[in-house]
Legacy VTK file of the C-alpha trace (Angstrom):
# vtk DataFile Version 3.0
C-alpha trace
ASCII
DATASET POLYDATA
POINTS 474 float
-39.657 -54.342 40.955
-41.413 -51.189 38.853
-43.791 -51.122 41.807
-40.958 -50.298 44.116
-39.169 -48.146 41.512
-42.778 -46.367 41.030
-43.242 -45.899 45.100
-39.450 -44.615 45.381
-40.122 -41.985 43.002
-43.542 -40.825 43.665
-43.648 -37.655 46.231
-44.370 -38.092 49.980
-48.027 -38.122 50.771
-48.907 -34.722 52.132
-48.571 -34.261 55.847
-51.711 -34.304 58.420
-52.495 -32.660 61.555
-51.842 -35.828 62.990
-48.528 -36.261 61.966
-47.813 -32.488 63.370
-48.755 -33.890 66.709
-47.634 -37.249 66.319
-44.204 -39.149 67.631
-41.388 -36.398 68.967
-43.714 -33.867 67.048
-46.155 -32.606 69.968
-44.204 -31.366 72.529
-41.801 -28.309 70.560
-45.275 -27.920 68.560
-47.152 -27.140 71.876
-44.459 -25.193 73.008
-43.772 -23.389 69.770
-47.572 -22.176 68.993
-48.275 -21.496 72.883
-45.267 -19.043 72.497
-46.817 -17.541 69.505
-50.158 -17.644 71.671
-48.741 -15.918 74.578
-47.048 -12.722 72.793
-50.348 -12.120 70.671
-52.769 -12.381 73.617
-50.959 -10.080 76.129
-50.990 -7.806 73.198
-54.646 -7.685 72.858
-55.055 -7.846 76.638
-52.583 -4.733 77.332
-54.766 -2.716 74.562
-57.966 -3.769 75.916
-56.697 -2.784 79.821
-54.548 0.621 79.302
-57.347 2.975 79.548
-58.056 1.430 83.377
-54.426 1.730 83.853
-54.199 4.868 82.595
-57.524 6.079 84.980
-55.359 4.628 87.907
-51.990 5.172 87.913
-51.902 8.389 85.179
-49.662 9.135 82.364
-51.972 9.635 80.149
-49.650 11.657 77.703
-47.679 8.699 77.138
-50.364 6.345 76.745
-49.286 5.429 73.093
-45.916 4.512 73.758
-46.954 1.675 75.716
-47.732 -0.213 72.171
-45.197 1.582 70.429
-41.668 0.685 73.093
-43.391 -2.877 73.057
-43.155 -2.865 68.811
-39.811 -1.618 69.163
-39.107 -4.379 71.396
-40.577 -6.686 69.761
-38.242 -5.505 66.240
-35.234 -5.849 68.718
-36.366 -9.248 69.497
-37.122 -10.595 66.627
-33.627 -8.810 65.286
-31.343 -10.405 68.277
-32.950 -13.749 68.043
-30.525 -15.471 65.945
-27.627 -14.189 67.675
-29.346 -15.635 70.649
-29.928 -18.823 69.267
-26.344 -19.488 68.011
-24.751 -18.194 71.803
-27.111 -20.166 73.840
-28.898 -22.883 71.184
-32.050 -23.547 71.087
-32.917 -24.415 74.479
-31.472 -21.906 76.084
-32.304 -19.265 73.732
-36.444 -20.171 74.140
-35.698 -20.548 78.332
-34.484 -17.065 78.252
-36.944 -15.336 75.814
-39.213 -16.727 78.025
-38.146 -15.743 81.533
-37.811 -12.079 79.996
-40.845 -11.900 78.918
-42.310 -13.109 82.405
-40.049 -10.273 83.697
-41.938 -7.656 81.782
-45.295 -8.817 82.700
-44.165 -8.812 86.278
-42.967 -5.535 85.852
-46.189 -4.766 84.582
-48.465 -6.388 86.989
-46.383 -4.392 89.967
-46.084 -0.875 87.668
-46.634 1.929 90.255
-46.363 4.269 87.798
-46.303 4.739 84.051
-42.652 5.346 83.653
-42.056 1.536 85.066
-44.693 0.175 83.068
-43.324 1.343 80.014
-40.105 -0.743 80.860
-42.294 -3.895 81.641
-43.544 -2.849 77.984
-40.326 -2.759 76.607
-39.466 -5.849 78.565
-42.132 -7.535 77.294
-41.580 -6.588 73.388
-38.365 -8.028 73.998
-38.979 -11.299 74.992
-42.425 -11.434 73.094
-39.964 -11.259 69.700
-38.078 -13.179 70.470
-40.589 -16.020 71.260
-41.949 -15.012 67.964
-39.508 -15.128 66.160
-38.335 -18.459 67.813
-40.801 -20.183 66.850
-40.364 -19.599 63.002
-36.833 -20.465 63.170
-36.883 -23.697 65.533
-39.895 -24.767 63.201
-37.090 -25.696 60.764
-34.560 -27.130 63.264
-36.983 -29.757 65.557
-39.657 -30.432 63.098
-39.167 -32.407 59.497
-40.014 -30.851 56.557
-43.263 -32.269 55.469
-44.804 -30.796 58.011
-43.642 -27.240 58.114
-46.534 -26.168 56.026
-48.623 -27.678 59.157
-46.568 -26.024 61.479
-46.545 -22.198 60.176
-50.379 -22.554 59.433
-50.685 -23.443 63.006
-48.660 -20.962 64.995
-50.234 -17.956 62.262
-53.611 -19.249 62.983
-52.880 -19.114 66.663
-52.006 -15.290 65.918
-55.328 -14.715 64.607
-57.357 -16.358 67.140
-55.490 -14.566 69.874
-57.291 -11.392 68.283
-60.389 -13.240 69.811
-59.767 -14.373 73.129
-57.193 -11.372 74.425
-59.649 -8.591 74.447
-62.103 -10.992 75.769
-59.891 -11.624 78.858
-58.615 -8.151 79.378
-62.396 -6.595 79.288
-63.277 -9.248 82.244
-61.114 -8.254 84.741
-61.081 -4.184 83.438
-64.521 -4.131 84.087
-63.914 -6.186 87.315
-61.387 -2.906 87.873
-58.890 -5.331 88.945
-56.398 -5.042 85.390
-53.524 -6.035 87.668
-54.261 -9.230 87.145
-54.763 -9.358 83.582
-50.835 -9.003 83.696
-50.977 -11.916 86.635
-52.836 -14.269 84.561
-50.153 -14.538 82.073
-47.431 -15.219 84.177
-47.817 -18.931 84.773
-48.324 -19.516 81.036
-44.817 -17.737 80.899
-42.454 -19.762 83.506
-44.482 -23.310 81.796
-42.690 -22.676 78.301
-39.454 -21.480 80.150
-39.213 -25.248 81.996
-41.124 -27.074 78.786
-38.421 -25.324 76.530
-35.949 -27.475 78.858
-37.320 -30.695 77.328
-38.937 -29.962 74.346
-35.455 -28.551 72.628
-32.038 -29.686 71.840
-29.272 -27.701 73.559
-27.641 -27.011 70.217
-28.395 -26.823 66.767
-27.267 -29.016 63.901
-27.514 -25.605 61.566
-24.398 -24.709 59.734
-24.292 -20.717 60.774
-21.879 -18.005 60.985
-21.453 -16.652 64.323
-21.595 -13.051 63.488
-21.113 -9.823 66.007
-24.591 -8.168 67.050
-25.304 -5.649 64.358
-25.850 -2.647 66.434
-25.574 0.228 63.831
-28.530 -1.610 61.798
-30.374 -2.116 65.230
-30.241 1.624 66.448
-30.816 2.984 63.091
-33.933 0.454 62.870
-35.192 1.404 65.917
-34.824 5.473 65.666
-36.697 4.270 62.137
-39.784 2.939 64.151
-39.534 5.947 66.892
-40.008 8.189 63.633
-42.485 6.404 62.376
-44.467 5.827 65.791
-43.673 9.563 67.020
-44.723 11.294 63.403
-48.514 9.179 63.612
-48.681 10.308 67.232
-49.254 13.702 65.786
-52.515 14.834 64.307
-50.569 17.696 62.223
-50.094 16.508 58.676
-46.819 17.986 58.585
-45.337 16.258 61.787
-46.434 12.760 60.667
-44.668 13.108 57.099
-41.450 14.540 58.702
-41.470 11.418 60.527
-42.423 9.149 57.436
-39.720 10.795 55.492
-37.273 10.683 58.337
-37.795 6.783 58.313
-37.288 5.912 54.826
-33.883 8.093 54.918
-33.002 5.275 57.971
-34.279 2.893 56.169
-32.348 3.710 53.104
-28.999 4.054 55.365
-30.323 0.475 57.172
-29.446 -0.975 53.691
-26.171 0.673 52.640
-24.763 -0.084 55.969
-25.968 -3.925 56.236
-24.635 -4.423 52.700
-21.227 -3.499 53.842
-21.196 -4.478 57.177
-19.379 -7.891 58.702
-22.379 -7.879 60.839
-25.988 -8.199 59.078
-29.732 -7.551 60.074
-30.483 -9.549 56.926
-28.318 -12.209 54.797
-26.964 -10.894 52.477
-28.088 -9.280 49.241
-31.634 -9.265 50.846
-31.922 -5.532 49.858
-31.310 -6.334 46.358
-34.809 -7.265 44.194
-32.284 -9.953 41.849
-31.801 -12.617 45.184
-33.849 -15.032 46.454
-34.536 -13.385 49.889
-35.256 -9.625 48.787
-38.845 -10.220 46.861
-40.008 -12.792 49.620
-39.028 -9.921 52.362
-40.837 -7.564 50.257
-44.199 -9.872 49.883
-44.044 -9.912 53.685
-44.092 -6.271 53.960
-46.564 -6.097 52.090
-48.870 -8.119 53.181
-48.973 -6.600 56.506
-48.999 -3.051 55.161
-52.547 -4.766 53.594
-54.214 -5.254 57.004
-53.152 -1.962 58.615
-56.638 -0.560 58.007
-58.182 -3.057 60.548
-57.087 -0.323 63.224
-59.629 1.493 61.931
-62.628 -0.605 61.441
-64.136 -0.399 64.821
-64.674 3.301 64.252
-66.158 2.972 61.127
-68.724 0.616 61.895
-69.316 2.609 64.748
-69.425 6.102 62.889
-71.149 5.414 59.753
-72.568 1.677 60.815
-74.297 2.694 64.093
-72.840 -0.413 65.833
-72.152 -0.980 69.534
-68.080 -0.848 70.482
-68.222 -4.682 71.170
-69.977 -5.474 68.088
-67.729 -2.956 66.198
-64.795 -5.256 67.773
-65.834 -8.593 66.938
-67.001 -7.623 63.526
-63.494 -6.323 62.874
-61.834 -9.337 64.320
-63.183 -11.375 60.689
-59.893 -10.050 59.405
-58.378 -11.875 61.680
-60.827 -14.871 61.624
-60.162 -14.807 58.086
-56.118 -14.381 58.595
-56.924 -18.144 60.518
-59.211 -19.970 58.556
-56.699 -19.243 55.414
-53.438 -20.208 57.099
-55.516 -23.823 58.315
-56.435 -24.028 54.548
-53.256 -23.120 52.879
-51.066 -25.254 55.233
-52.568 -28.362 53.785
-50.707 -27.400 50.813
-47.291 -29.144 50.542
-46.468 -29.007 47.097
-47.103 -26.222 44.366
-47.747 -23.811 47.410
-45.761 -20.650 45.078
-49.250 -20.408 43.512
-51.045 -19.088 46.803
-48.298 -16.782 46.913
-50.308 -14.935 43.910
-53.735 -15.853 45.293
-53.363 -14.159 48.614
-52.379 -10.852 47.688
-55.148 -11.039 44.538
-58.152 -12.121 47.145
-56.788 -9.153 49.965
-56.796 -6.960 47.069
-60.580 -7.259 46.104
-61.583 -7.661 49.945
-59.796 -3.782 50.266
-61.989 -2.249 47.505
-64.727 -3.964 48.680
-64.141 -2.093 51.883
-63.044 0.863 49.954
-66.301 0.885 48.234
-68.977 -0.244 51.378
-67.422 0.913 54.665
-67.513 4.644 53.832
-71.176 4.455 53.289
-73.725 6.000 55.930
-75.221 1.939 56.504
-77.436 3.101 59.853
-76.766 -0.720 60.535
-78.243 -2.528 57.336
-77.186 -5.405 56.630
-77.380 -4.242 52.799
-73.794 -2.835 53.800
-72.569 -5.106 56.858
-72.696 -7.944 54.508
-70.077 -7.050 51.999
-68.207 -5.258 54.754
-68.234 -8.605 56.590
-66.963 -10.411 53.347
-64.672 -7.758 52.728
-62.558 -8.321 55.966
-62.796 -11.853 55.714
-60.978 -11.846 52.231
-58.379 -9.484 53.488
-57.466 -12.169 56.230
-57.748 -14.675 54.199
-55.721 -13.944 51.380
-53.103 -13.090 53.758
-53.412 -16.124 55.476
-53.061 -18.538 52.988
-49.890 -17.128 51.112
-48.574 -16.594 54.871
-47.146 -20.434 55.063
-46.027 -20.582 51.832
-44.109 -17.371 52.127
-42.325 -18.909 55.585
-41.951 -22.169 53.812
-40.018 -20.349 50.451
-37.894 -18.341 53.172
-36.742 -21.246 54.389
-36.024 -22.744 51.114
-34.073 -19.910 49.648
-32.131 -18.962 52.591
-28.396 -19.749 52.227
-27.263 -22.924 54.767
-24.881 -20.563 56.743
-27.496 -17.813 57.170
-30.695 -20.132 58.016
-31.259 -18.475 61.866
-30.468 -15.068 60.110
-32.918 -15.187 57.777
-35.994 -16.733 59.694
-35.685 -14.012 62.421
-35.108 -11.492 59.430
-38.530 -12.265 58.219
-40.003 -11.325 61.702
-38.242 -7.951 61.746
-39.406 -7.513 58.782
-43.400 -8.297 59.668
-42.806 -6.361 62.833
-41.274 -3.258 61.304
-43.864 -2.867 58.405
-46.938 -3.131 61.315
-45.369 -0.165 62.753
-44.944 1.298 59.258
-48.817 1.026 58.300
-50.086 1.435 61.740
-48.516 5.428 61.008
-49.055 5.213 57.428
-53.069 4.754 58.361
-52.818 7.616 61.118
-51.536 10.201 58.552
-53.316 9.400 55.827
-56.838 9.440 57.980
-55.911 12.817 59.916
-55.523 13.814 56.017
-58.031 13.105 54.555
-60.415 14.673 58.197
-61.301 12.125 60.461
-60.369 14.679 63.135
-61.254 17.657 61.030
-64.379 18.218 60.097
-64.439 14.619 61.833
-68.025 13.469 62.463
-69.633 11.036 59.792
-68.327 13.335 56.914
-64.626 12.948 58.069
-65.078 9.110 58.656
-66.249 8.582 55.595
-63.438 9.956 53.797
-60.831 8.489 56.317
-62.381 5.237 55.526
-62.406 5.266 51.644
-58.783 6.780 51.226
-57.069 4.575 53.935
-59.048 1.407 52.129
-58.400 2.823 48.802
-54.465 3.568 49.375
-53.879 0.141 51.255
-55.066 -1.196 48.183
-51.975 -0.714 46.564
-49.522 -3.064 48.922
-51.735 -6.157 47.767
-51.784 -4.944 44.510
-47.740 -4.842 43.919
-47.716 -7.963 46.043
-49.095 -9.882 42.852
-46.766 -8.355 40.908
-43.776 -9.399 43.366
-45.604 -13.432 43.827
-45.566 -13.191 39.829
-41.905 -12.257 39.996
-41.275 -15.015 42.362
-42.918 -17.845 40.097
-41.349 -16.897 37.336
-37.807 -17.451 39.177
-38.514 -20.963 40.078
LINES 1 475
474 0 1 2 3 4 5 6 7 8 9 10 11 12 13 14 15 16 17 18 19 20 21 22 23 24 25 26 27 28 29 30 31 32 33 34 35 36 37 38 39 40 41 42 43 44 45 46 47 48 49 50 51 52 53 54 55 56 57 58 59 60 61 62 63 64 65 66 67 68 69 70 71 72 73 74 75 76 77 78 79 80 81 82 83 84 85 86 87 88 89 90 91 92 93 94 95 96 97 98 99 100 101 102 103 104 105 106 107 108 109 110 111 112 113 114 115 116 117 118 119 120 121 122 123 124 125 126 127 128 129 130 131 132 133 134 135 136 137 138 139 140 141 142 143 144 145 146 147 148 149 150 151 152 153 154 155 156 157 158 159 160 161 162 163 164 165 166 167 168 169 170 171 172 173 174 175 176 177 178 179 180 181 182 183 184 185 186 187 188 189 190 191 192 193 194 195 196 197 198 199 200 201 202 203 204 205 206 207 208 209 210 211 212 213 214 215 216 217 218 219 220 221 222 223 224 225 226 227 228 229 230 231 232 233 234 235 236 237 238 239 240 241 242 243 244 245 246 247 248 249 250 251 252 253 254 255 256 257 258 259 260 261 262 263 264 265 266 267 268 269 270 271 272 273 274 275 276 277 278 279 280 281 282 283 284 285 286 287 288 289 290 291 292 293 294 295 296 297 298 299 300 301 302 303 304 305 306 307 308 309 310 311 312 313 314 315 316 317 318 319 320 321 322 323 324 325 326 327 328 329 330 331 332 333 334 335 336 337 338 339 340 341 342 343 344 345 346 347 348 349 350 351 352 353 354 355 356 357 358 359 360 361 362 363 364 365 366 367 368 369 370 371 372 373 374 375 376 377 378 379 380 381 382 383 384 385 386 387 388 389 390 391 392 393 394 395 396 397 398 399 400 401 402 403 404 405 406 407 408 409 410 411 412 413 414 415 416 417 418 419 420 421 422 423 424 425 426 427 428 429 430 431 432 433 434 435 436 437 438 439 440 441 442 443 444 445 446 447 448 449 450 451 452 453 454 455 456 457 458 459 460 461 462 463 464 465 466 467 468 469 470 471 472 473
């Protein structure tokens, strides 16, 4: 009898990859991570082939806006996803993220001209978040709880392994000058999850949610807020990109006075205020993508001050994201007591950014005196991220209220997406500050690379201070 009263009370073992994969388990898991899969590699592919595209069908001065419409997409996505999801359920909602994201890449494939393929862009943003941020809330809805850990460490692993295998395919066929079908290649990928999504989903969910009206005051403010942003780092006059930094934390300021009053929220509610549950976790996420921003400009460092090749440059910036994987795979494992890498994380991608801070502005002529704690460096920035990264979906989850579950989940992905675009013009301004264009050369590098390492610093930094604030609640 104590034996059975002992084995009621004792925890559930921790979950293993086989039970991810195991029973109903395998196919929403396949069809979940190959979502995740297919946004992140057309993302690396469509960097990798826009110069070709550019070299054929023009529009060069709007090159950048083909990532930046496909980030604002991408927000909108991500935004609209749990209003899709409680119209059309899950099934329907995945089907049709899906098909519009095989829309955009069509569009794409077929662009005759830049102005169309910046709407297969856009197109493509749009489905692509919603897929993404799909597959963090149907996680919780067709998979059990002890293995969600499993789960989020998968599909963010999948993120970081994309960073590996996208530019990969996109270099093949732009050297093979045939980029069209970079788009092409994607496209049966896209219609197999629309018709798996039939069978691996329910048609509705068993999630207790408010059906709320689209917030669209919160949605056009948040995009003119990345269009700031995005058109401000476009710029290399310091005086342009701070307007536009400015400009977005007034929006971003008026995104949270409005969504606090409004019937219809961006975020549940009280997420803008530090005393809930929601606001510090949204803030750690922030964070921890404002930590990798400098990754966009690693290759040029090495390849400045570290005399490497532009492939090697590449691939030896792609251990952030090799580390981003290896800690989500590690952390996931972790079922119980997981608050704890919530402090780890941000403490390990703090000391991999003064590493870098301290070794990639150095002259290095390609010894491996200074490639080896680079190397280290942008592992430990990955890898802290990745292994608070499951945790932090997990505790979202956990502290989101019952009627705002769908809300919150694709919250969290706005949230991600929005601070990417955030850094991504945050490390523009502060490297056409401190000279990378002027003087530029080695001596401009140099100080691009410390200040942007140095100054990054800080979001890891105040994200122990937040994961601190976070224990200390439970």
């Amino acid at each position: 009898m104590q034996d059975s009263i002992d084995t009621a009370l004792s925890p559930p073992a921790p979950a293993g990859w086989g039970d991810l994969f195991s029973g109903g388990n395998a196919m929403p898991m396949l069809v979940l991570a190959g979502g995740v899969t297919l946004y992140s590699v057309n993302m690396y592919i469509a960097i990798t082939v826009m110069p070709s595209v550019v070299r054929e069908i023009g529009g060069l001065d709007f090159y950048a806006w083909t990532m930046t419409l496909f980030v604002v997409g991408s927000i909108l996505g991500a935004a609209l996803a749990a209003n899709l999801m409680r119209q059309w359920g899950p099934r329907g909602a995945y089907f049709i993220a899906a098909v519009l994201f095989a829309a955009g890449t069509l569009t794409c494939a077929m662009a005759p001209t830049m102005s169309v393929m910046l709407i297969g862009r856009t197109l493509q943003g749009l489905g692509g978040g919603f897929l993404y941020a799909l597959a963090y809330a149907l996680t919780r809805i067709v998979l059990p709880e002890r293995v969600w850990g499993r789960a989020i460490g998968l599909i963010s692993a999948v993120f970081g392994i994309a960073t590996l295998i996208g530019p990969a395919i996109g270099g093949i066929f732009a050297d093979g000058g045939s980029w069209r079908t970079a788009f092409w290649s994607l496209m049966p990928f896209a219609i197999g999850f629309a018709l798996l999504a039939l069978f691996a989903f329910p048609r509705r969910s068993s999630d207790r949610n408010e059906r709320a009206p689209v917030p669209v005051l919160q949605l056009i403010l948040l995009t003119l807020a990345v269009l700031a942003v995005s058109a401000g780092g476009l710029s290399s006059e310091t005086q342009w990109a701070a307007a536009g930094l400015i400009g977005a934390l007034v929006l971003i300021v008026l995104i949270a006075r409005t969504d606090a009053i409004a019937s219809a929220r961006l975020l549940p509610r009280r997420s803008f205020r530090f005393s809930s549950a929601l606001a510090p976790l949204y803030l750690s996420v922030a964070l921890l993508m404002l930590s990798m921003q400098p990754e966009i400009y690693v290759p040029y460092m090495l390849q400045q001050l570290h005399g490497q090749t532009p492939l090697w440059a590449g691939y030896l910036a792609a251990m952030m994201s090799m580390g981003w994987t290896l800690g989500s795979l590690l952390s996931s494992r972790r079922q119980s007591g997981g608050k704890g890498m919530l402090t780890i994380g941000p403490a390990l991608t703090f000391i991999g950014l003064v590493i870098l801070a301290i070794c990639l502005p150095v002259q290095g002529n390609g010894s491996w005196m200074w490639l080896g704690p680079i190397c280290l460096a942008l592992v430990l920035v990955g890898l802290g991220i990745g292994i608070a990264w499951p945790n932090l979906v997990t505790e979202v989850y956990r502290s989101a209220p019952a009627d705002e579950q769908d809300l919150a989940t694709g919250g969290m992905t706005t949230v991600q997406l929005f601070a990417i675009a955030m850094g991504t013009a945050l490390a523009g301004m502060i490297s056409n500050t401190a000279g990378i264009g002027t003087p530029g050369g080695v001596e401009g590098a140099a100080a691009a690379a410390f200040w942007v390492c140095a100054l990054f610093a800080l979001a890891p930094a105040i994200g122990v201070l937040v994961a601190a604030h976070i224990q200390g609640r439970s």
